[in-house]
PALUMRO-975174 format. One line per 8 residues: number of its first residue (from 1); for each residue x, y, z of C-alpha. Coordinates in nm, 3 decimals. Layout:
PALUMRO-975174
NUM) X,Y,Z ~ ...
***
This chain:
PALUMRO-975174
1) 20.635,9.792,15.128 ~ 20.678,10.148,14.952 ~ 20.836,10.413,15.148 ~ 20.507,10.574,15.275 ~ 20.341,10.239,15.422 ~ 20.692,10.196,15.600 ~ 20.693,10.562,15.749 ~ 20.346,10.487,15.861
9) 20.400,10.187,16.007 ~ 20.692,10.303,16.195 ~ 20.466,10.597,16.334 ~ 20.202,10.381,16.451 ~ 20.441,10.292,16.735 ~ 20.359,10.474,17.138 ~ 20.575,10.756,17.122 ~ 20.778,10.699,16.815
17) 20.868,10.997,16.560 ~ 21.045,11.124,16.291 ~ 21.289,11.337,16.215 ~ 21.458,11.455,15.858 ~ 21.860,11.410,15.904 ~ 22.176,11.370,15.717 ~ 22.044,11.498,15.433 ~ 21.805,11.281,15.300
25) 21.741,11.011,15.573 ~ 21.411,10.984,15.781 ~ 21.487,10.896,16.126 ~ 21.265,10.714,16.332 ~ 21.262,10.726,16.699 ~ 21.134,10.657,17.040 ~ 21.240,10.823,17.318 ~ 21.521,10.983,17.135
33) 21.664,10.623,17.057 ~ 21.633,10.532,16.677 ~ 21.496,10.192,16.559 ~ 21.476,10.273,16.189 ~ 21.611,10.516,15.883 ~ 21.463,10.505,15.551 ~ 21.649,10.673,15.314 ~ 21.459,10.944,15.074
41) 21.653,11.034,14.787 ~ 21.824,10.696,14.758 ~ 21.523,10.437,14.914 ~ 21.684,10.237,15.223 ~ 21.586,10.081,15.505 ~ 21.796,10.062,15.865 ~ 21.703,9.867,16.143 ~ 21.902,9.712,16.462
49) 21.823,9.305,16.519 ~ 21.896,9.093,16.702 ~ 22.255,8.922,16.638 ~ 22.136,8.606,16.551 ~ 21.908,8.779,16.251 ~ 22.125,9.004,16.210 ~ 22.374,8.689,16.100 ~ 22.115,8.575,15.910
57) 22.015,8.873,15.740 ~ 22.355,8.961,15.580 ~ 22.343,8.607,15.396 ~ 22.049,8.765,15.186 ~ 22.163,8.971,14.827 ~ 22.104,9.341,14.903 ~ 22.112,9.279,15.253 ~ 22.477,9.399,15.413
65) 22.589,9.561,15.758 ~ 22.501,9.897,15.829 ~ 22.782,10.154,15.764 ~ 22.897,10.296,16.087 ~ 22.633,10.077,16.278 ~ 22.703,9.771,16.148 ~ 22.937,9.623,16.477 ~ 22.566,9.751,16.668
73) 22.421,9.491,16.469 ~ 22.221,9.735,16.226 ~ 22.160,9.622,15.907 ~ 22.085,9.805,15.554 ~ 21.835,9.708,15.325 ~ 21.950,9.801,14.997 ~ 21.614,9.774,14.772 ~ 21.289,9.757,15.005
81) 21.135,9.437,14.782 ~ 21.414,9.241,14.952 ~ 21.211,9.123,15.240 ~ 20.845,9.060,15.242 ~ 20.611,9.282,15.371 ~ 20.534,9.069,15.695 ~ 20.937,9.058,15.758 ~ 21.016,9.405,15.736
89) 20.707,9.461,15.972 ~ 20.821,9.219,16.232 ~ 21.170,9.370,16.222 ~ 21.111,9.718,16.231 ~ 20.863,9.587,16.501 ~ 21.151,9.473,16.698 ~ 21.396,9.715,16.619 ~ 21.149,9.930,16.794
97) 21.089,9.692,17.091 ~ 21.480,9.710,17.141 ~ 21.508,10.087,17.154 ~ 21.266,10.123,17.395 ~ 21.430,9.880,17.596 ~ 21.734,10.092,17.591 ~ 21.564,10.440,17.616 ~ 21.554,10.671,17.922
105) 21.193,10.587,18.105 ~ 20.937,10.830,17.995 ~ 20.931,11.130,18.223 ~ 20.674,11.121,18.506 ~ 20.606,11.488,18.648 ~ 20.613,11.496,19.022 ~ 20.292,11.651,19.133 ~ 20.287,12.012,19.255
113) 20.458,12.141,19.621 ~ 20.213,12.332,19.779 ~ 20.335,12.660,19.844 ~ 20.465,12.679,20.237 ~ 20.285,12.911,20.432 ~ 20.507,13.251,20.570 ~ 20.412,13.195,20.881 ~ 20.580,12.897,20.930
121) 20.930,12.992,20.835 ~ 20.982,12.948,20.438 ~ 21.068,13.295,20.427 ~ 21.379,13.464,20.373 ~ 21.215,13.758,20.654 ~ 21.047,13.477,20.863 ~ 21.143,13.412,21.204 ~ 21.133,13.124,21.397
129) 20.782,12.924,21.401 ~ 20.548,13.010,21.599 ~ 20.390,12.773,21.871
***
């Protein structure tokens, strides 16, 4: 996969999206928890697995721990031809279904107070209710 097929398919997620940081990494996210960065300038790929492929993963040339994410089980995919196409779709795809396991539940607005009525007291001026 070539950088734009991967930024696409990471978008295609409910709620997932991207945001330029550190310079030149694209940050992928879902409820402000990240599940991937692809690197611009020099092309990378980050993802979090699961610590079993994650074990198996860093066995693989060009395949190491993420720096500074590494111990979170992250790994970094130094050249983007070192996984197949399917692979690095099924493990972005659960990268993703791992953040949103860990992200803060969508916000739900509560529906609308209707407005108390004066007469009954909500005022600062009111008196007691009437009877």
């Amino acid at each position: 996969m070539n950088v734009d097929e991967i930024r696409s398919y990471c978008l295609s997620f409910p709620e997932a999206t991207e945001k330029l940081q550190w310079g030149d990494a694209l940050c992928f996210k879902v409820r402000a928890k990240m599940f991937a960065v692809l690197g611009l300038d020099q092309v990378r790929l980050t993802f979090k697995c699961a610590p079993d492929t994650f074990a198996e993963l860093i066995e693989r040339e060009d395949i190491r721990p993420s720096p500074y994410v590494g111990r979170y089980k992250w790994v970094l995919v130094e050249r983007l031809d070192a996984l197949r196409n399917r692979e690095v779709k099924d493990l972005i795809r659960q990268s993703y279904e791992m953040a949103v396991a860990n992200a803060p539940k969508a916000k739900v607005r509560a529906p609308k107070r209707k407005k108390t009525d004066a007469r009954r007291g909500s005022g600062a001026n009111a008196g007691p209710p009437k009877r």
